[in-house]
Every structure is written in C-alpha cells, then in structure tokens.
C-alpha positions in Angstrom: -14.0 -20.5 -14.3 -10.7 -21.4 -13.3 -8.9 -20.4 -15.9 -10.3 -17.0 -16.2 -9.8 -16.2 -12.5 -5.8 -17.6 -13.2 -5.6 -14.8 -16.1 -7.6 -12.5 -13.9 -5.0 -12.9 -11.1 -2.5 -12.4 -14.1 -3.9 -9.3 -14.9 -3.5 -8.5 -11.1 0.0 -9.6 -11.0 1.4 -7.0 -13.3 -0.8 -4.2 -12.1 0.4 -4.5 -8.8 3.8 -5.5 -9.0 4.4 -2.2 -11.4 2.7 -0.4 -7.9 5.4 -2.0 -6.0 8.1 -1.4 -8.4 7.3 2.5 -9.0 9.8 3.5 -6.1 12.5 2.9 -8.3 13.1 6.2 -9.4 13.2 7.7 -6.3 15.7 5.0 -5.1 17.7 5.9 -7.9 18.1 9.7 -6.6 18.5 8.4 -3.0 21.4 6.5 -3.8 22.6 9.1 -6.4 23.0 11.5 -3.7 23.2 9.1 -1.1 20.0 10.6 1.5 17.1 10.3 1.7 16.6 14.0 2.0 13.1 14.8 3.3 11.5 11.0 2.2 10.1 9.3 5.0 10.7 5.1 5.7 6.9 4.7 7.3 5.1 4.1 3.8 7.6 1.6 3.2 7.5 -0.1 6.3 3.8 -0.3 6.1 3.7 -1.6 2.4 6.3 -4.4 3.9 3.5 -5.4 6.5 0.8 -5.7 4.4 3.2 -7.9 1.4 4.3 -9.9 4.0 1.0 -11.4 5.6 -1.0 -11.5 2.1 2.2 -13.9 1.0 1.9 -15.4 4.2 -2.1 -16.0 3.9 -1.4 -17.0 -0.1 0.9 -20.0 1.4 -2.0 -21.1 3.7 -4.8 -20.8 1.2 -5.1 -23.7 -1.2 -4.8 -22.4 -4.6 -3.3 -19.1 -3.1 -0.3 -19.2 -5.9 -1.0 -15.9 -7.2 -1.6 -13.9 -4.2 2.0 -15.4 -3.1 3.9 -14.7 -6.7 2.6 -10.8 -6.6 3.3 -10.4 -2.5 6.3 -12.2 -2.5 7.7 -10.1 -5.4 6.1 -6.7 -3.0 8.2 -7.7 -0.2 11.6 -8.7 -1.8 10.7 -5.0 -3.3 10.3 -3.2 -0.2 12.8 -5.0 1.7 14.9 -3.1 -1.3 13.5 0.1 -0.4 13.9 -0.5 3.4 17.3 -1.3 3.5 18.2 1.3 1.0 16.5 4.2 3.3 18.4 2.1 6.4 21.4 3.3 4.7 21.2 6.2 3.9 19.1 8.4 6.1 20.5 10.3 8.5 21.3 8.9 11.9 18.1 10.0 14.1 15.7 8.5 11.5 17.7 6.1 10.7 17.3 5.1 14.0 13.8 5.7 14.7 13.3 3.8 11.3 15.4 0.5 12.4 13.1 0.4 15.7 9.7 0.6 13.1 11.4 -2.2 11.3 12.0 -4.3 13.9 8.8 -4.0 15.7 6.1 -4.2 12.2 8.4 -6.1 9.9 10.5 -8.7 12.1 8.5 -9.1 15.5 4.6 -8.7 14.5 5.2 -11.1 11.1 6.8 -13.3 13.4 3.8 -13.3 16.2 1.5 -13.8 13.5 3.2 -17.1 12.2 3.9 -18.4 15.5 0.2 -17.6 16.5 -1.1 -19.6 13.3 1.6 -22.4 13.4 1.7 -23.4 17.4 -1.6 -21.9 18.9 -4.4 -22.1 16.1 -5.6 -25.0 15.0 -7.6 -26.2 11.7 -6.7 -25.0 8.3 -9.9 -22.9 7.9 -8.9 -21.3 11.4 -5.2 -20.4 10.6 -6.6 -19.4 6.8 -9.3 -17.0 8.6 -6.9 -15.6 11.4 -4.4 -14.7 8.5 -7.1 -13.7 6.1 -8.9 -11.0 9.0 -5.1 -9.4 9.6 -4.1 -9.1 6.4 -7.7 -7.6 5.4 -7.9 -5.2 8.1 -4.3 -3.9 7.3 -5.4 -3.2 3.3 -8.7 -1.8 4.5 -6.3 1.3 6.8 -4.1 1.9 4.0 -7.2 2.1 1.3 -9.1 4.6 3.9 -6.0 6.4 4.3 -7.1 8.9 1.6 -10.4 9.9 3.2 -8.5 12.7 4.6 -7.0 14.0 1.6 -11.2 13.3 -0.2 -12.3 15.6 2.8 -9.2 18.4 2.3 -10.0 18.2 -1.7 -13.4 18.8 -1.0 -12.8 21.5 1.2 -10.3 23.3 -0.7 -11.6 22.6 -4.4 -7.6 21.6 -4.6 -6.4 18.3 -6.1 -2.8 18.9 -4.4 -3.0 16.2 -2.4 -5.3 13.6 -4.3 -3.5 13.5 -7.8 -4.8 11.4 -10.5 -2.5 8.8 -10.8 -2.8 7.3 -7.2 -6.4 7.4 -8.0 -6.4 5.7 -10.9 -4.1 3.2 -10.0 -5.8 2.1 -6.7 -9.4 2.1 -9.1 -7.5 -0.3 -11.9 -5.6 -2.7 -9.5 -8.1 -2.7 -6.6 -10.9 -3.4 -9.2 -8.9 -6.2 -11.0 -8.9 -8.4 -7.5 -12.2 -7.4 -6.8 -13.3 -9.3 -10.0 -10.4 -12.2 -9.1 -12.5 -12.4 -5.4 -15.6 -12.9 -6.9 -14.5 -15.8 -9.3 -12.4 -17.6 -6.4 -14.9 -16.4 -3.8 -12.6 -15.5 -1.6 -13.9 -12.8 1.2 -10.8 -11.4 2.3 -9.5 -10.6 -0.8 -12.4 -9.2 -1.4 -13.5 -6.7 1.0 -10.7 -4.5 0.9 -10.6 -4.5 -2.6 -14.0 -3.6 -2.8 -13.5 -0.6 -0.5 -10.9 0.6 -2.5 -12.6 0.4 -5.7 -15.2 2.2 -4.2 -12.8 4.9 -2.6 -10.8 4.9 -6.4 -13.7 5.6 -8.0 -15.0 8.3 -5.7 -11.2 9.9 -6.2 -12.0 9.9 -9.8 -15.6 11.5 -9.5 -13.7 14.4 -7.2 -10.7 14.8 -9.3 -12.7 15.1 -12.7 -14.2 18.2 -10.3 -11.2 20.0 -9.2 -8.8 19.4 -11.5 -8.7 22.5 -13.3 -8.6 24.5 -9.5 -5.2 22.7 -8.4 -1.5 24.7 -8.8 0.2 22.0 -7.6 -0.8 19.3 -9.4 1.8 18.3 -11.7 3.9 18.8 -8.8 1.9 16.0 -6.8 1.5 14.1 -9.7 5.5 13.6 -10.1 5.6 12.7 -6.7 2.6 9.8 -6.7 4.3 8.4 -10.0 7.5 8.2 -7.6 6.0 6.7 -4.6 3.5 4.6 -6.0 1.2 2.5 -3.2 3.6 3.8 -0.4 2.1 7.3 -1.2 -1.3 6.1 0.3 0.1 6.4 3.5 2.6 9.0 2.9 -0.5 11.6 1.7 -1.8 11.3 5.2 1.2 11.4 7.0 1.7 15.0 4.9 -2.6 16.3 5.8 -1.2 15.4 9.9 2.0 17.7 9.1 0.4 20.5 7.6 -2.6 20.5 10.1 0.2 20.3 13.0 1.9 23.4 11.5 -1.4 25.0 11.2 -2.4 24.5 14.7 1.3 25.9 16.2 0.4 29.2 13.9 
C-alpha cells in the first residue's frame, strides 16, 4: 500500500508541477516585450498562497515528502512568476500588486507559522490547523469555476470554460484523490474530491456546448498559457464583464 500511494503521489507530482510550470510561455512574452500588458498578478498571488501552506502542512505531516517536493517546486515557480510581473507591470499595479504580495504571500504565511510554531500545541493540532487552511484555500479556487458552469449553461457558450482547464483539474485533482484514499489523509482529500467532481461536471457541460462556442480556441490558447492561475483568473474576467454590463 505504500508503495503504490509513493507512485500514486509520483503520478501527482508531474501532473501538477506541469500545472505550475504552464506559465512559462506567457513569461516568455512578458519579458519579451517587457509588460505585462493586460495579465493580471492576483492568480499568481493566490496560486503562491495555496503552494506555500500545502509545503508548509507537507513539512508537519509525517510522511508528507511528496506533498512538500510538488508545493515546494509550485512556489519557487510562482515566486518566478511574481517577481517577473513585480517588474514589469506598470507602476499603479505594480503597486497595488506589491501590497497583495506583502499582505497573502509574506504576512498571512508568516501568521500561520507563527500561530502553529508558538501558540498551538500537539502535532495532530498544528498538522490539523495547517491541514483546515490549506484545504479551505484549494476548496475557493476549485469552486471558482461555478460561475463560469452557470454562464456556460446560460449562454450554451464554452468561452469561458475551455477544455483544457477542465481536463486538467479532472486528471490532477483525481490523481490525489486516489493518493488521499491510500494515505487516508482528509485534507488532501476533500478538496480534491470537489474538484474532481467540479472537473468532471466541466467535462459533462463542455462535451454539450462545444460545437456552440466562437471563441473557443481563443480561450483555449489562453488556459494552456495560464494553467491553474486561470481558475481564478476566469472569475476575475465573469466579475469584469458583469461590471461592464451593469454600467451599460
């Protein structure tokens, strides 16, 4: 049982890091031509979050070794990402973006380890204060998309729910579903599960609407770009567009 939840967690490893890594490309333009044109840092900043307290939580958790190879590689990856967008976007969200940073990737990480360190005590305790944080941060960014389900459903349009996002959060979030249940491991778990579930209900919709979308290769382009940052970035766009719909 061991083993196969060590080649599960494998399997996990490379799914997820090529996630993390898919930003590359549109790194590459950034520096290229040196802006970050209409991108925006907040997917990045949030994908920091989450890296940094599931490595945190894989150093606490006996056994945790995979959860803190895959994170850690996450967040030396959007730390990347971050400080490339730090650099070159222009000086009002550059700001806006340093005060995100400092506040969700410097002071909240740093609560949360002094919290577990100095206040909480017990191994189980710290492990289960870690474990609820981190959770509850992957279960937001796998609901993110319930707005875009809603706005595919309501528009028989795809635009905004391509299939590769969908796929990929169905393959990786399935794989540590499968690596929960052999390490019984809750936390991991129950986010996982609701993405899975969430994936495969993408799947079910996009299968349904595909052909009615004009945009899609379009969106599709974009996803393969942004990879998991894109969860957050979809909804971020839905808010946009409904705000513009409102002013008109």
């Amino acid at each position: 049982m061991a083993c196969l939840s060590f080649i599960i967690g494998i399997i996990g490893n490379v799914t997820a890091i090529l996630l993390f890594a898919s930003p590359i490309k549109t790194f590459w333009w950034v520096v290229k031509k040196r802006s970050t044109e209409s991108y925006d840092g907040i997917p990045y900043i949030c994908t920091l979050l989450n890296t940094c307290l599931w490595s945190f939580y894989g150093l606490l958790k006996p056994g945790g070794l995979l959860l803190v190879t895959v994170n850690g590689v996450g967040t030396i990856l959007q730390i990347i990402f971050v400080t490339l967008f730090l650099i070159f976007a222009p000086r009002d969200k550059k700001i806006k973006t340093a005060y995100m940073v400092a506040v969700l990737n410097v002071a909240f990480p740093l609560l949360v380890i002094a919290i577990t360190l100095l206040v909480i005590h017990g191994a189980s305790k710290k492990l289960t204060f870690v474990g609820i944080l981190s959770a509850g941060i992957s279960i937001v960014m796998y609901a993110a998309p319930l707005s875009s389900m809603k706005t595919v459903i309501k528009t028989k349009s795809v635009e905004y729910m391509p299939f590769s996002l969908s796929f990929c959060v169905f393959l990786n979030a399935g794989v540590w579903c499968l690596y929960s249940v052999l390490t019984k491991d809750i936390f991991v778990g129950v986010p996982n599960i609701l993405g899975f579930l969430l994936g495969s209900v993408q799947l079910i919709l996009y299968s349904l609407y595909k052909y009615k979308s004009k945009m899609l290769e379009k969106s599709t382009d974009v996803i393969i770009e942004e990879g998991p940052t894109q969860i957050v970035k979809g909804v971020i766009e839905m808010q946009q567009a409904k705000n513009e719909q409102a002013i008109e």
